[in-house]
C-alpha positions in Angstrom: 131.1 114.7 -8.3 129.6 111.5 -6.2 128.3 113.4 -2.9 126.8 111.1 -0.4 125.1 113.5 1.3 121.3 113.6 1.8 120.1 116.3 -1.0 117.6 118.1 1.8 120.6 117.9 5.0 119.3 121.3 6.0 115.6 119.2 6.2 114.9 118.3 10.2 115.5 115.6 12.2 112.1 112.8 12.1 112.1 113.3 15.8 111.9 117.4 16.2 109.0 117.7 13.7 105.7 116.7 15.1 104.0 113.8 12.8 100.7 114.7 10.3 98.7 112.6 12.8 99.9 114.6 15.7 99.2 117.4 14.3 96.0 116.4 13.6 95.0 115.4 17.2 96.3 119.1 18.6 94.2 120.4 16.1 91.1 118.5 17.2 91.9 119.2 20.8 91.9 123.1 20.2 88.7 122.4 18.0 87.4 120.3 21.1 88.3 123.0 23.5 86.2 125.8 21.4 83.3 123.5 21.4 83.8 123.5 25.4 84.1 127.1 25.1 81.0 128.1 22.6 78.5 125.5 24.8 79.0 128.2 28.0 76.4 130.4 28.8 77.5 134.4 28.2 78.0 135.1 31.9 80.5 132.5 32.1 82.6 133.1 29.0 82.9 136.4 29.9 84.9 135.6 32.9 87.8 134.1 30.7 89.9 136.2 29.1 90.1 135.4 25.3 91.4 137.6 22.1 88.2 139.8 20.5 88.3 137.7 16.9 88.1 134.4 19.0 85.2 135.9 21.2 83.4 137.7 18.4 83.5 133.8 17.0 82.4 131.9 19.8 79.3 133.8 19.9 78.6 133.0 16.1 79.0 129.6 17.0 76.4 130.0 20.2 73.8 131.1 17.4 74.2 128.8 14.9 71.8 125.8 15.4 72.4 124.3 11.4 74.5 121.3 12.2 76.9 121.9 8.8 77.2 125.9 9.5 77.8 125.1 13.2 80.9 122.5 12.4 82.3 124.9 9.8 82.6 127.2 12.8 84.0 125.2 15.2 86.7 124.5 12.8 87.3 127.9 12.7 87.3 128.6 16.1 89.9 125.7 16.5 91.9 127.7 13.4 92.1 130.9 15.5 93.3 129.0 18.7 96.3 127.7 16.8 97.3 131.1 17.3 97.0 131.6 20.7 98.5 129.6 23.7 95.4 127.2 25.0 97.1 126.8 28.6 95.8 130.2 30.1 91.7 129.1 28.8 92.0 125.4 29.4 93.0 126.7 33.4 90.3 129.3 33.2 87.8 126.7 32.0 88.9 124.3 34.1 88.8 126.4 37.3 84.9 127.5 35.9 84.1 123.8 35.9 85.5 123.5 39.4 87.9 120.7 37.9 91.4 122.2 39.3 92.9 121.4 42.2 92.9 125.4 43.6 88.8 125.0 42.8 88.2 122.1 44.9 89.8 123.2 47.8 87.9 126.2 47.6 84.8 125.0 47.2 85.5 122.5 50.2 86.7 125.7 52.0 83.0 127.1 51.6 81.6 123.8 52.2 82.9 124.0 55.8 81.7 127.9 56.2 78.5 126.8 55.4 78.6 124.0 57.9 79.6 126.3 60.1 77.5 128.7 60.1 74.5 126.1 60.4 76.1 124.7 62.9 76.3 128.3 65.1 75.0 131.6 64.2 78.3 133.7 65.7 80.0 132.4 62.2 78.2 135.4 60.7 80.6 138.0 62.9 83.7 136.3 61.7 82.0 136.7 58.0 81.2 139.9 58.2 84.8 140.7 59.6 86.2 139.2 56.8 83.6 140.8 54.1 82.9 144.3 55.0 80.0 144.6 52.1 78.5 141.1 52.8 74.9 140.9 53.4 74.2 139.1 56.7 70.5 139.8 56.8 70.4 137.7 53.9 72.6 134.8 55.2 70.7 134.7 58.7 67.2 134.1 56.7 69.1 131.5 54.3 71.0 129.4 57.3 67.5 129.7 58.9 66.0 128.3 55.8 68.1 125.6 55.5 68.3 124.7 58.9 64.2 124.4 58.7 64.8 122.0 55.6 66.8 120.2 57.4 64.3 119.2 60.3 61.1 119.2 57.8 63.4 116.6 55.6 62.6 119.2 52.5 64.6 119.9 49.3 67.8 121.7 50.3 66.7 125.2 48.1 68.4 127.2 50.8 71.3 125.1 51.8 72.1 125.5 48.0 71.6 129.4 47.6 73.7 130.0 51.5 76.5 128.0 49.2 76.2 130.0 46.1 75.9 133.1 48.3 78.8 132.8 50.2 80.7 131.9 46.9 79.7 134.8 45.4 80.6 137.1 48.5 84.3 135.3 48.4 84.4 136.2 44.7 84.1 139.7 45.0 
């Protein structure tokens, strides 16, 4: 009985299964994307949306501070995201970072508001217009703080918090 025939033919094709070393760097880059994950603050991981076990390990890994115990858990973490698609929370970190495309427009979009507004203080009905709930008071004292930075040649505190305000108010 002289078969010619490859004992394992049922085995797959070299090219369909992924090599060891391949394998290895997905793994590292899931491992690498928990890290990103476990070094946000609370508030921020919050805001992407993650299975509970994955969560409930990311925050282990925000307490640990032992070097050893802290790799052990990023290992883990990077073991748990094999099981999940990494697509959906590299976008949602990515747009947190302000790295995507759809971010940076936006925050040039508020960029130009806030120019805007320095530039003339009848912005503030169109804002308002736009966002019922949005506090004018507060963004009249801020573009007036930031407009008196400007001419004193201070540190721009206000220009800063009129940019995080009106991000927040375009949040909600």
């Amino acid at each position: 009985m002289a078969d010619d025939s490859f004992p394992f033919d049922d085995a797959p094709e070299a090219g369909e299964r992924p090599s060891k070393s391949q394998r290895k760097r997905e793994m590292h880059a899931l491992q690498d994307l928990g890290a990103e994950l476990a070094a946000l603050s609370a508030e921020r991981l919050a805001r992407i949306e993650l299975p509970d076990a994955l969560r409930e390990a990311l925050r282990e890994a925000q307490r640990l501070s032992r070097h050893e115990a802290r790799r052990r858990q990023l290992q883990y973490i990077g073991r748990l995201m094999r099981d999940i698609e990494p697509a959906p929370i590299r976008a949602a970190l990515d747009a947190l970072n302000g790295v995507s495309a759809v971010e940076t427009a936006r925050q040039h979009r508020l960029e130009r508001l806030r120019e805007r507004l320095l530039e003339d203080e009848s912005v503030l009905t169109e804002i308002g217009a736009d966002h019922p709930g949005a506090d004018l008071t507060r963004l009249r004292q801020l573009r007036r703080g930031a407009l008196h930075e400007r001419e004193a040649g201070k540190p721009p505190k206000h220009f800063r918090e009129l940019f995080r305000t009106l991000r927040e108010m375009q949040d909600e």
